[in-house]
VMD Tcl script that draws the C-alpha trace (Angstrom):
set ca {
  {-44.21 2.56 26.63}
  {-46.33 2.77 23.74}
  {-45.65 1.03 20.86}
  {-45.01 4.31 18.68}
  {-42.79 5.15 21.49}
  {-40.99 2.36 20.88}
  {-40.04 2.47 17.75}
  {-39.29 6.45 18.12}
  {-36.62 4.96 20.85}
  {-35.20 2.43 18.65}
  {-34.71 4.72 15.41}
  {-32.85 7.32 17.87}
  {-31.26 4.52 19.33}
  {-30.01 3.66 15.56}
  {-29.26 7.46 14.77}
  {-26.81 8.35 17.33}
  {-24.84 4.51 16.69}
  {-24.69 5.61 12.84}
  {-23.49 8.90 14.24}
  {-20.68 7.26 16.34}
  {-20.01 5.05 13.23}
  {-19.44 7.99 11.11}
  {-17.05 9.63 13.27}
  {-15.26 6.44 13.63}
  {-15.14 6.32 9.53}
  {-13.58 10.18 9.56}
  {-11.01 9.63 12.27}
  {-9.09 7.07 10.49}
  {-8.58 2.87 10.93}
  {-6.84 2.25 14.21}
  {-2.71 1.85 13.95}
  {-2.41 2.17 18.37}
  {0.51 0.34 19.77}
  {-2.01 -2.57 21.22}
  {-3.08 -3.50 18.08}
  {0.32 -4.24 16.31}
  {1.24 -5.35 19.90}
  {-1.91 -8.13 20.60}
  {-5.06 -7.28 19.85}
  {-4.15 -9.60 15.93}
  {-2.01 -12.31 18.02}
  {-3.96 -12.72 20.88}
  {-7.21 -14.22 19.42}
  {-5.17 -16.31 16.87}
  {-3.61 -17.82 19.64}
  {-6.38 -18.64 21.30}
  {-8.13 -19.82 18.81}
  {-5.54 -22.21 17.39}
  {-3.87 -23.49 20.56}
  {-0.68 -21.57 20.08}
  {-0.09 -20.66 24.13}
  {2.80 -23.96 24.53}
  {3.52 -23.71 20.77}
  {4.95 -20.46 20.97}
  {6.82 -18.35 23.60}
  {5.35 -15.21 24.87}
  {5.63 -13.54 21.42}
  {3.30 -10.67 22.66}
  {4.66 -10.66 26.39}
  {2.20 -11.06 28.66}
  {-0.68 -9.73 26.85}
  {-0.14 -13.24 24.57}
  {-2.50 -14.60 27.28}
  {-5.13 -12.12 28.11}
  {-8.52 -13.44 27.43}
  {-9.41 -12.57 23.93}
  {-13.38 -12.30 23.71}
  {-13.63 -8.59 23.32}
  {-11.33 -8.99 20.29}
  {-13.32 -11.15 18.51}
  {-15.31 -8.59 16.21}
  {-12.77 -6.61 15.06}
  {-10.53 -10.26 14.21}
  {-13.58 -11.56 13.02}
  {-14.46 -8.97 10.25}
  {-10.68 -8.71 9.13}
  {-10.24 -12.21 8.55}
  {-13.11 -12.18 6.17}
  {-14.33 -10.71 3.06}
  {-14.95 -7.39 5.20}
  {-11.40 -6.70 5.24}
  {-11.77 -5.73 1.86}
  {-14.10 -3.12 3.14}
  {-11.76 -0.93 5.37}
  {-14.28 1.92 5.98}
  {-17.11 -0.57 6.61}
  {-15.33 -2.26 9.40}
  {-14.34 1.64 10.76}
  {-18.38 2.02 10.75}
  {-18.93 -0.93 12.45}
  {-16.83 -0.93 15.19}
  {-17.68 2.82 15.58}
  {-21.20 1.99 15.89}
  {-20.93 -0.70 18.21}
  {-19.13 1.52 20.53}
  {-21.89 4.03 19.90}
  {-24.21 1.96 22.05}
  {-22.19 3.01 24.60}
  {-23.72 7.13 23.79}
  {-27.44 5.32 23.56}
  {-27.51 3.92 27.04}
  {-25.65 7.39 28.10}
  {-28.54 9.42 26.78}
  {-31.41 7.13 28.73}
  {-29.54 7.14 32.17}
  {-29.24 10.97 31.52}
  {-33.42 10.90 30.77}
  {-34.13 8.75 33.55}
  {-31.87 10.75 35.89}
  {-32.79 14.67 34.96}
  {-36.69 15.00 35.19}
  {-37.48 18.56 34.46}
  {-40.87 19.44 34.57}
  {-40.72 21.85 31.83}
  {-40.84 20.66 28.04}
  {-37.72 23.21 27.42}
  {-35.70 21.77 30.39}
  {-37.28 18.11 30.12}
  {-35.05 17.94 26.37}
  {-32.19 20.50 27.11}
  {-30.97 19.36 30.27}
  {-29.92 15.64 29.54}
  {-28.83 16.46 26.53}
  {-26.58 18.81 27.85}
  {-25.80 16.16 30.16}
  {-24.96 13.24 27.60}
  {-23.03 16.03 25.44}
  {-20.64 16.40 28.11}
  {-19.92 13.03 28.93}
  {-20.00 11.93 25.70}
  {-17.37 14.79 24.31}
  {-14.33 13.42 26.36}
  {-11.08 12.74 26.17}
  {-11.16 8.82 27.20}
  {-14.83 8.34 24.87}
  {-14.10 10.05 21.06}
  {-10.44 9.19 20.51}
  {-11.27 5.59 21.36}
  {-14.35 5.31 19.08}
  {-13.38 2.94 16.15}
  {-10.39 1.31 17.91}
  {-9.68 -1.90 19.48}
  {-8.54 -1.01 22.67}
  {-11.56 -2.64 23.79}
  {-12.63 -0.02 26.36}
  {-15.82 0.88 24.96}
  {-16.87 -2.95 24.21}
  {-16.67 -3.42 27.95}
  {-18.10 -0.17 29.11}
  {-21.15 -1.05 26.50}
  {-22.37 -3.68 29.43}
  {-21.21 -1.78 32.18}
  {-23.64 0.97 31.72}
  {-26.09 -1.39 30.30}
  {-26.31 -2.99 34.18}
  {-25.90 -0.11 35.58}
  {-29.35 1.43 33.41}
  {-31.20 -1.45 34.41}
  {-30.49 -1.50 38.08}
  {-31.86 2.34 37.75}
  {-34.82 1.29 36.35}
  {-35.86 -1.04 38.72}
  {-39.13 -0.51 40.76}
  {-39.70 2.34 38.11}
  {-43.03 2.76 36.25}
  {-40.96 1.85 33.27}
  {-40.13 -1.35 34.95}
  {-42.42 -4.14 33.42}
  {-40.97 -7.49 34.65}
  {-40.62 -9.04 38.08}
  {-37.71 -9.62 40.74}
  {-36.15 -12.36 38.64}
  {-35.98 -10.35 35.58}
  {-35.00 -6.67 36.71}
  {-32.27 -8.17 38.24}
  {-31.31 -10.99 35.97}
  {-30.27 -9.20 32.78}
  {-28.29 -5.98 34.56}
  {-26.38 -8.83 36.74}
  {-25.74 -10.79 33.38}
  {-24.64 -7.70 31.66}
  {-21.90 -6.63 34.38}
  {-20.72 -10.11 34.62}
  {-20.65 -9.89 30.42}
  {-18.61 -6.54 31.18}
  {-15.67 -8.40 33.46}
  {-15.32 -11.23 30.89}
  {-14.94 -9.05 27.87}
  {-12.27 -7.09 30.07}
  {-11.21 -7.66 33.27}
  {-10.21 -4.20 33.67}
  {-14.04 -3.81 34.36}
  {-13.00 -4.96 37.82}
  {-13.00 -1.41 38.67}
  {-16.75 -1.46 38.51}
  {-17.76 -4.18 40.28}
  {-18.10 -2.60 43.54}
  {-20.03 0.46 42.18}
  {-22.66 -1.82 40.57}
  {-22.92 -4.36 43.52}
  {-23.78 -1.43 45.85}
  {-26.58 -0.69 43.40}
  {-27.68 -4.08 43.00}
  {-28.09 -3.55 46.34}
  {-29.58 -0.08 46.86}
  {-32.78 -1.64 44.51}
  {-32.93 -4.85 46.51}
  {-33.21 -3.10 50.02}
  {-35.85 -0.71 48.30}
  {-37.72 -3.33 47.39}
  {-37.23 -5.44 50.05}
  {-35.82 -8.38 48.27}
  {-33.32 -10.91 49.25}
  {-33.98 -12.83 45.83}
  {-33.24 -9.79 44.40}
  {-29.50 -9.71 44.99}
  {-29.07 -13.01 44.59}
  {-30.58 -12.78 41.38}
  {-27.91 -10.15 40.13}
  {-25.17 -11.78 42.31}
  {-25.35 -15.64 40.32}
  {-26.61 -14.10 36.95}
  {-23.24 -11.80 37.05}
  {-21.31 -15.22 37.63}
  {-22.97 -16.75 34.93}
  {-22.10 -14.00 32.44}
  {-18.47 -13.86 33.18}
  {-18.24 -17.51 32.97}
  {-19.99 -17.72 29.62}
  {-17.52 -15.35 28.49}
  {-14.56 -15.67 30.25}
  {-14.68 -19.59 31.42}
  {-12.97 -21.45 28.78}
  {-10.48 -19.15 28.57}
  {-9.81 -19.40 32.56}
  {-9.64 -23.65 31.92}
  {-7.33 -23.31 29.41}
  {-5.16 -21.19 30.96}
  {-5.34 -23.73 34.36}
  {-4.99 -26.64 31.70}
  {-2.02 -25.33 29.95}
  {0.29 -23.30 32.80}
  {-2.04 -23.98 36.26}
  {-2.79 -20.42 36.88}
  {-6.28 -19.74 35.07}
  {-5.27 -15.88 34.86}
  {-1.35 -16.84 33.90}
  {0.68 -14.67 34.07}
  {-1.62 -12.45 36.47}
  {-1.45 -13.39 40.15}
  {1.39 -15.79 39.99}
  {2.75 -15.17 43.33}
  {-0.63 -16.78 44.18}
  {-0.90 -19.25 42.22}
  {2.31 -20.53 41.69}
  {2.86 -21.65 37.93}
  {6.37 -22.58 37.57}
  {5.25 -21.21 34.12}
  {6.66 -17.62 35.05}
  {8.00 -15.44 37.98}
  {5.69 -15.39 41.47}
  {4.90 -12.42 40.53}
  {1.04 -10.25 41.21}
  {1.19 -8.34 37.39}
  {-1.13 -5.97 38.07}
  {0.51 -3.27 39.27}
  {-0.02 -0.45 36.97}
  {2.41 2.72 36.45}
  {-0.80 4.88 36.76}
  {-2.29 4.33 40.18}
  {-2.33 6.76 42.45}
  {0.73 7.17 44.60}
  {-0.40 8.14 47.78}
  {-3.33 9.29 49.77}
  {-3.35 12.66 48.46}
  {-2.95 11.90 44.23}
  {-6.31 9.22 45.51}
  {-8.09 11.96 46.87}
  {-7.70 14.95 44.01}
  {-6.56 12.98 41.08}
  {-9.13 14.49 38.33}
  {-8.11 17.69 39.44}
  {-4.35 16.77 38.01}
  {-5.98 16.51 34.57}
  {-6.75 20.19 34.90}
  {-3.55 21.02 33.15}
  {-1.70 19.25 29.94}
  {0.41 16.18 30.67}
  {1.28 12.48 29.79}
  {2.35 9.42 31.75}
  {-0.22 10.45 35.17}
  {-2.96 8.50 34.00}
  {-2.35 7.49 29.81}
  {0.52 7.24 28.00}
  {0.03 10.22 25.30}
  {-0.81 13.85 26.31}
  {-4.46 14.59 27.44}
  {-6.17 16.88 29.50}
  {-9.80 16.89 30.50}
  {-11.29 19.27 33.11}
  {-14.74 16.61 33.59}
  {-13.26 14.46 36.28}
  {-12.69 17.86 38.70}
  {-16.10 19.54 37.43}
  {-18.38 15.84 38.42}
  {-15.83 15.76 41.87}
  {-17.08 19.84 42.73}
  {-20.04 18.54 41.69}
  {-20.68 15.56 44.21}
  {-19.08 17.81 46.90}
  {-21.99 20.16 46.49}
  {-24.61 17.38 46.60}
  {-23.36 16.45 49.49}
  {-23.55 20.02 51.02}
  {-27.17 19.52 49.67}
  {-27.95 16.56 50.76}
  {-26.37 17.29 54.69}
  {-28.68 20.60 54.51}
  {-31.92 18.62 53.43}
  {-31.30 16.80 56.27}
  {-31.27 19.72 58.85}
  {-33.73 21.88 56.79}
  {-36.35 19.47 56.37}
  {-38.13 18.92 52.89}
  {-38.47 22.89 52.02}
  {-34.02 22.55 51.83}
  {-33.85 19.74 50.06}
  {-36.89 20.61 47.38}
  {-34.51 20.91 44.30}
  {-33.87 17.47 44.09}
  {-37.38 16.18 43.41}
  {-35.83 17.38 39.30}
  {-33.80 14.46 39.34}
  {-34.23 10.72 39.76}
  {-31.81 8.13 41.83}
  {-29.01 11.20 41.22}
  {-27.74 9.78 44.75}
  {-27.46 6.34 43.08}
  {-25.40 7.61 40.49}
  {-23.19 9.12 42.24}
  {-22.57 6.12 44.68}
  {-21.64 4.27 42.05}
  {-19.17 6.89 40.60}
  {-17.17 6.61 43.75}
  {-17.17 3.60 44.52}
  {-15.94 2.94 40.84}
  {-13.36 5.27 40.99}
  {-11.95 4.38 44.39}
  {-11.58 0.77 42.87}
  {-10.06 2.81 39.84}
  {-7.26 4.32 41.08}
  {-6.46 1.90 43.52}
  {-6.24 -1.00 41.34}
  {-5.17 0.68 37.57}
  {-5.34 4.52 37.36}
  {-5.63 4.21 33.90}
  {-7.61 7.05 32.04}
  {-9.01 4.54 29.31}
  {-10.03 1.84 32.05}
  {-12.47 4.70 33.77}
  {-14.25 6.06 30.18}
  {-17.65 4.70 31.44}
  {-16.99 7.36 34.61}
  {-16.28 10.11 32.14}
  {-19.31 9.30 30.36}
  {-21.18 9.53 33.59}
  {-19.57 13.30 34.44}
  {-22.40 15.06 32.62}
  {-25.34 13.11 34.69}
  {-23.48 14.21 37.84}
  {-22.89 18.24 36.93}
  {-26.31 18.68 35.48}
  {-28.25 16.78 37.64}
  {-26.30 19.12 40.84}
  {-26.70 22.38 38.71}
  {-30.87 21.18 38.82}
  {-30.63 21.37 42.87}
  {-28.55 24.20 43.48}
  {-30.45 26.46 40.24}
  {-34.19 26.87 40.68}
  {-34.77 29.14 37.35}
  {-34.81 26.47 34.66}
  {-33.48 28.99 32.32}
  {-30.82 29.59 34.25}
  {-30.20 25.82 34.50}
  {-30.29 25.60 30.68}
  {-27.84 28.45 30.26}
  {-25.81 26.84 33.02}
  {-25.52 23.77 31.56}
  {-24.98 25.00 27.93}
  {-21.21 27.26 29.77}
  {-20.28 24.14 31.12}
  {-20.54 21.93 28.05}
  {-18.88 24.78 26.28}
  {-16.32 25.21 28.78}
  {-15.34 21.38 28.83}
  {-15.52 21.12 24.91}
  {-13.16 24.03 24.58}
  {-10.45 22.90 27.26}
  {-10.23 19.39 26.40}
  {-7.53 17.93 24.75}
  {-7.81 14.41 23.51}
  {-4.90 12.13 23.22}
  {-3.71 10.65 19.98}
  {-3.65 7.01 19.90}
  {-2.84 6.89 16.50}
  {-4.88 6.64 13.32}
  {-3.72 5.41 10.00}
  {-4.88 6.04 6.53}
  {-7.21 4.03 4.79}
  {-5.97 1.30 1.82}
  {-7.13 -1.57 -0.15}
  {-7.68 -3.24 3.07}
  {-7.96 -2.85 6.93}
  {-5.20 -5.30 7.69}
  {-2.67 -6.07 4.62}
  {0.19 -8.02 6.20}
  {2.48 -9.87 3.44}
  {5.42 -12.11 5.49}
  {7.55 -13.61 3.42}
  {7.49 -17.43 2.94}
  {8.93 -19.33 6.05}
  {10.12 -23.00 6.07}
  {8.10 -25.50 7.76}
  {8.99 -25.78 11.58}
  {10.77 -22.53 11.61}
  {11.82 -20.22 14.65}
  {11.44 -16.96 14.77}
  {13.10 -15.18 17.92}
  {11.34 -12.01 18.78}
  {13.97 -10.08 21.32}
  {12.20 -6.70 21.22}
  {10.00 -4.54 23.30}
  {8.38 -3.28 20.06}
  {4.86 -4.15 19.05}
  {5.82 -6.61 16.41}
  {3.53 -10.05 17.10}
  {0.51 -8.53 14.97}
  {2.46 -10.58 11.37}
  {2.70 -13.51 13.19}
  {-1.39 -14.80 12.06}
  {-0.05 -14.26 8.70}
  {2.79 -16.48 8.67}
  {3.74 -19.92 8.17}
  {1.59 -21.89 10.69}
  {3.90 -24.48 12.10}
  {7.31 -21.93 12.70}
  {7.14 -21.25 16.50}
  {7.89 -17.49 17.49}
  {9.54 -16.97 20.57}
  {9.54 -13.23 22.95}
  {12.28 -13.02 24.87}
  {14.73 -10.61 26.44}
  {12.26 -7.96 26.59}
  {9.83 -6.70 29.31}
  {8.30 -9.82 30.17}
  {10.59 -12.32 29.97}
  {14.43 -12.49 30.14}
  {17.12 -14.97 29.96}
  {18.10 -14.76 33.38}
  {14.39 -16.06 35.20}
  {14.45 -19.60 36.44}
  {10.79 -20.63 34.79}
  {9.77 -22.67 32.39}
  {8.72 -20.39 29.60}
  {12.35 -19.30 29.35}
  {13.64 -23.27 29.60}
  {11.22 -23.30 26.83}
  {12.62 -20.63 24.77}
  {16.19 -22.13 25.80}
  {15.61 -25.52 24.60}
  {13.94 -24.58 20.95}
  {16.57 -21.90 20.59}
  {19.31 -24.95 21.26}
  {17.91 -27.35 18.47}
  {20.33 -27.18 15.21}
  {17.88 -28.70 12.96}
  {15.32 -25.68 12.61}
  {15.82 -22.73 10.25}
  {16.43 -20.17 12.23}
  {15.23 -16.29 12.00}
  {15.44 -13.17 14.10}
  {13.16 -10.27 13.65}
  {14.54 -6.69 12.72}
  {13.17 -3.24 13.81}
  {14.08 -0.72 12.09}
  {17.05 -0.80 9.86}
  {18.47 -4.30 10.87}
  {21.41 -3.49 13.20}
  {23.26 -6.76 12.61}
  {25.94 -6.54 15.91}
  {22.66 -5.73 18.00}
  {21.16 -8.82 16.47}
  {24.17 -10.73 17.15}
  {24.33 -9.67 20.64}
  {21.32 -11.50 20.82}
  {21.81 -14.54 19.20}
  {25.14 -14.73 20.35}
  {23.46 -15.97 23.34}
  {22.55 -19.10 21.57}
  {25.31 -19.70 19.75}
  {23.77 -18.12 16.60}
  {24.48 -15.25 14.39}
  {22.90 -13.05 11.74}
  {23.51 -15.43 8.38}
  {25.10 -13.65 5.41}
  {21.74 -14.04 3.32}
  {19.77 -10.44 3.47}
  {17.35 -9.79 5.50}
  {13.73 -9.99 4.07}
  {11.09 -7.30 4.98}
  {7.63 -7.70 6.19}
  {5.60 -5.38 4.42}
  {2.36 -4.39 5.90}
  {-0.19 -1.43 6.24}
  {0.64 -1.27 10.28}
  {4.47 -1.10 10.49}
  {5.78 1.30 12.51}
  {8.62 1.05 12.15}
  {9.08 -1.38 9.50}
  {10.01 -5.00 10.26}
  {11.90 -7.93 8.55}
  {13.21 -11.34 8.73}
  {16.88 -12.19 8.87}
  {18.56 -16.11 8.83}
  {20.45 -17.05 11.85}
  {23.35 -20.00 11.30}
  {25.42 -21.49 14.29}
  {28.74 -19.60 14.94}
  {31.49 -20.88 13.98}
}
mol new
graphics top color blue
foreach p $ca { graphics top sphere $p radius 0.5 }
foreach p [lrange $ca 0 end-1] q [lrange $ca 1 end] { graphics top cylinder $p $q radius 0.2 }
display resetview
């Protein structure tokens, strides 16, 4: 690559993350459920030792590793929070690195001889992965999704590139930095599990090509070494603190008398039988909620890329009975056949282990690679291939419907969270289901909030976080406080604390105001019965 070239790549590359950035801006700051719920309390926690001081005020998510969440925690608990559309562009654009490595997998896939073809076909292709439902609603949030995915495709581009004229290093370098991106990718989110597979079998596709051993042992300990630099403190504490390094996850194998034996990780969304695993994407052909995502979606990209793959495999079985003159159409693309191994391997894993749409966006940024790359080898006319592509970007733009994760307004601030003033050595019992843990950075530092009788944990398990939550809720020489949802409902709150011998103290209740309720919270004294 010349060095004009270069910098041609990087301004583009800067362009389309600016782009991303000012979509993010125009959508709105993020208000979804996970963010009230633990994307604030989760890297507080962490960072201040808060896993034995409090009790499960997030439910299990008051655990999950908290590295992806650092950036967005980062720039709100600094001046930048006074900057609520510059943190929107930020994170926006950050994500958009996500479209930059989408656009050079679709250029290094689609190879069109034609000048024409060479710049409409992958951008045909990009446009259709890149106009989703699981990629735009997500830009700007902090689901962490696209922070992950940012790494996934990142290995997954430099596995492609390998023993390509592009390709300037040697064994140890091609297949260091993909391998340390995808292990980057499973510490930021272990949900990137899904991908593992996919990208070993590629890790492996360019080691047998170029007959290396080194090669995949290469990707194999610099993946390790990623997810431990990300992930590894995280997985000591855990074993330090509860003896389960992914607590609560896999407790039935490892035993913490910290919680339940229970796996965790079982997910409402995977597919139910043989059947729903085979023709899931076409199930998002029509409008509905709870198959794969909470909120109502529909997104015809997953069946298109499935037809799609069928076909090259028609293809492909013909080129092998035809000789070269059947399978000519595929000298257009480039390591198409790699792609799409990874895409099914990736979304075997997928729906066997999550089924969650937002856990395979890096797939449905892959769709367009697949469809246009297959339209190339079954269309010889390249302006018929150009048209082609152009109805089915058109097609999937118009027939998509993206699901609303919700989107505030923006204020003086990105987070403006106001709890009123708690004694020192407070408790706070948090008996709710409701996302309410995101005040909880904001408050008095030594009260001790405790989750309980909700979801996660209930009064009626045998383990120690709920002896835990027993014994603090017994001690008479605390100030005591319940949170309210809502309108405070003070017989529901006394059903509650009647369980402790408490009740709802005739002081009012004092709200928590904040830019994220929904619905509105407050603090109300508890006393001893009488």
């Amino acid at each position: 690559m010349s060095k004009r070239s270069g910098w041609r790549a990087v301004l583009d590359a800067l362009a389309i993350c600016a782009a991303a950035g000012a979509l993010s801006v125009a959508l709105g700051p993020d208000n979804y459920w996970d963010l009230r719920f633990y994307h604030l309390y989760a890297p507080y926690a962490y960072l201040h030792g808060r896993y034995l001081h409090d009790v499960a005020p997030a439910e299990y998510q008051s655990f999950l590793n908290p590295m992806a969440d650092f950036l967005f925690y980062g720039m709100t608990s600094s001046i930048l929070n006074e900057w609520p559309r510059t943190i929107a562009f930020i994170m926006g654009a950050v994500h958009g690195i996500n479209a930059v490595l989408v656009v050079a997998i679709c250029r290094h896939v689609i190879r069109c001889p034609d000048g024409r073809a060479l710049l409409a076909l992958p951008a045909a292709a990009a446009a259709i992965g890149l106009s989703g439902a699981g990629f735009v609603p997500l830009i700007g949030t902090t689901s962490n999704d696209l922070i992950s995915s940012v790494f996934v495709l990142g290995a997954l581009y430099g596995l492609l590139r390998i023993g390509s004229d592009s390709s300037e290093g040697g064994i140890w370098q091609d297949f260091a930095w993909p391998g340390l991106s995808a292990g980057i990718s499973l510490g930021l989110k272990y949900t990137a599990a899904v991908y593992v597979p996919g990208l070993a079998a590629v890790a492996l596709i360019a080691a047998v090509r170029l007959r290396s051993a080194a090669g995949i042992a290469t990707f194999a300990a610099a993946a390790a070494f990623g997810f431990l630099a990300l992930a590894g403190h995280h997985l000591l504490t855990l074993w330090r603190d509860f003896g389960n390094p992914v607590f609560p996850l896999l407790n039935n194998i490892f035993h913490s008398p910290w919680f339940e034996p229970e796996s965790g990780t079982a997910g409402e969304f995977q597919a139910r039988d043989v059947w729903q695993l085979i023709a899931y994407p076409f199930y998002w052909l029509k409008t509905n909620s709870y198959l794969v995502t909470e909120r109502p979606f529909r997104d015809w990209r997953g069946a298109a890329a499935y037809l799609a793959i069928i076909a090259a495999v028609v293809i492909g079985l013909a080129g092998l009975r035809g000789g070269k003159a059947a399978g000519r159409g595929r000298g257009d693309t480039r390591d198409l056949t790699t792609v799409i191994i990874f895409m099914i391997l990736s979304y075997l894993a997928w729906a066997f282990l999550f089924g969650n749409y937002r856990y395979g966006v890096t797939l449905e940024m892959l769709t367009g690679v697949v469809i246009v790359g297959v339209l190339t080898w079954t269309i010889r006319a390249q302006a018929l291939q150009i048209g082609g592509a152009i109805a089915v970007v058109a097609i999937l733009a118009g027939t998509t419907l993206y699901p609303d994760w919700g989107r505030g307004r923006f204020g003086e601030r990105t987070i403006d969270v106001r709890v009123p003033p708690l004694p020192t050595n407070s408790l706070v019992l948090m008996a709710t289901g409701q996302p309410v843990a995101f005040f909880i950075p904001f408050a008095e530092p030594s009260a001790r909030f405790i989750g309980i009788e909700n979801d996660f944990l209930e009064l009626s398990q045998k383990n120690l976080l709920v002896a835990k939550a027993r014994s603090l809720m017994a001690s008479r020489d605390r100030p005591t406080f319940i949170v309210g949802v809502g309108e405070p409902d003070k017989g529901e709150l006394n059903d509650v604390l009647a369980q402790f011998g408490l009740t709802v103290a005739a002081a009012p209740c004092r709200p928590i105001r904040s830019n994220l309720e929904n619905p509105a919270l407050s603090l109300c004294p508890a006393v001893p019965r009488e």
